[in-house]
ZAMARGU-4260 file (C-alpha; in steps of 0.2 Angstrom, whole numbers, plus 5000, padded with zeros to 4 digits):
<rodrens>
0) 4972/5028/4935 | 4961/5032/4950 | 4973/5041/4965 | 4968/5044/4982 | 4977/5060/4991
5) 4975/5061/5011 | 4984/5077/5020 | 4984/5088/5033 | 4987/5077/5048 | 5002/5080/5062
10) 5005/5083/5077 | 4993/5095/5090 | 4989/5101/5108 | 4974/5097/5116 | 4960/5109/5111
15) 4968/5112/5093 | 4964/5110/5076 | 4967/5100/5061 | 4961/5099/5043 | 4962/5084/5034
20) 4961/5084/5015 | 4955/5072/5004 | 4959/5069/4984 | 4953/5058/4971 | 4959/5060/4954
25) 4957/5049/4937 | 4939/5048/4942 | 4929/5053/4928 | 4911/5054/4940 | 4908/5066/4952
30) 4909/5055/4970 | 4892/5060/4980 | 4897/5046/4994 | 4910/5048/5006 | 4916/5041/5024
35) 4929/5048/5035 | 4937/5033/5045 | 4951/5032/5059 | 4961/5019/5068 | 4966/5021/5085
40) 4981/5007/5090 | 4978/4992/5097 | 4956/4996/5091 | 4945/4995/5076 | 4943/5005/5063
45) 4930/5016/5067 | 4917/5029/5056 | 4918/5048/5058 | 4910/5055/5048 | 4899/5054/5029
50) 4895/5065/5017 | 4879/5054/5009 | 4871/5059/4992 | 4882/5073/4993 | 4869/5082/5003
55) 4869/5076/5022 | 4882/5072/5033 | 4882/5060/5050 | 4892/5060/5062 | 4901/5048/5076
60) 4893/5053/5093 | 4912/5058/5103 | 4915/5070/5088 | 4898/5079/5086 | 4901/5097/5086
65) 4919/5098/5086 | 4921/5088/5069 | 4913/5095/5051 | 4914/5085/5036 | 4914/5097/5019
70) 4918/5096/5001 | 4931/5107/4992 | 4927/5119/4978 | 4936/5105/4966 | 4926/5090/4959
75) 4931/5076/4972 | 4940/5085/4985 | 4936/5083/5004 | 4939/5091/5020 | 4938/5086/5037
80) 4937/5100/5052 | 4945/5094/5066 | 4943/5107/5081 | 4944/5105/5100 | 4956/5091/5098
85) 4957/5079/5110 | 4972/5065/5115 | 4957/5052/5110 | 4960/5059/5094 | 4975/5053/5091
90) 4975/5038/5076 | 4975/5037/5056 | 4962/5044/5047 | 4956/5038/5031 | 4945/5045/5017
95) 4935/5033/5009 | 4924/5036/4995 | 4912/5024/4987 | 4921/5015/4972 | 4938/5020/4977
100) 4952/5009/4987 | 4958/5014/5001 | 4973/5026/5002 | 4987/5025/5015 | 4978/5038/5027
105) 4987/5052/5038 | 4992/5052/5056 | 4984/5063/5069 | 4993/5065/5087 | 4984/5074/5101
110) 4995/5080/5115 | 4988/5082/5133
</rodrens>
């Protein structure tokens, strides 16, 4: 049975940092294709950030240079860097790589 982990998120000051984590498990395939995606209240869900052909990651425009999309050491893990947080932030983030459902995501709060 394919499982889909998201951690790390929580409650922060302006200017700090988060790391979200992302898991896949039951998956027998190495995952090469995988979107970072958030939901503000009351908006859209919107693209973060990608890792594509496991080789080459995009990025949203507000979050160049303050975000960095990675994969762990383990077969399917994911991290997201979140640094120089801003109250704009603030929304659920969710992992979504290719072939897999999406998972309940993980709340991120930044305070001014």
């Amino acid at each position: 049975q394919v499982r889909l982990v998201e951690s790390g998120g929580g409650l922060v000051q302006a200017g700090g940092s988060l790391r979200l984590s992302c898991a896949v498990s039951g998956f027998s395939s190495r995952i090469y294709y995988i979107d970072w995606y958030r939901q503000a209240p009351g908006k859209e869900r919107e693209l973060v950030a990608s890792i594509i052909n496991g080789d080459r990651s995009e990025y949203l425009d507000s979050v160049k240079g303050r975000f960095t999309i990675s994969s762990g050491s383990a077969k399917n893990t994911w991290h997201l860097q979140m640094d120089s947080l801003k109250p704009e932030d603030t929304a659920v983030y969710y992992c979504k790589p290719t072939r897999v459902a999406w998972g309940q995501g993980t709340q991120v709060t930044v305070s001014s």
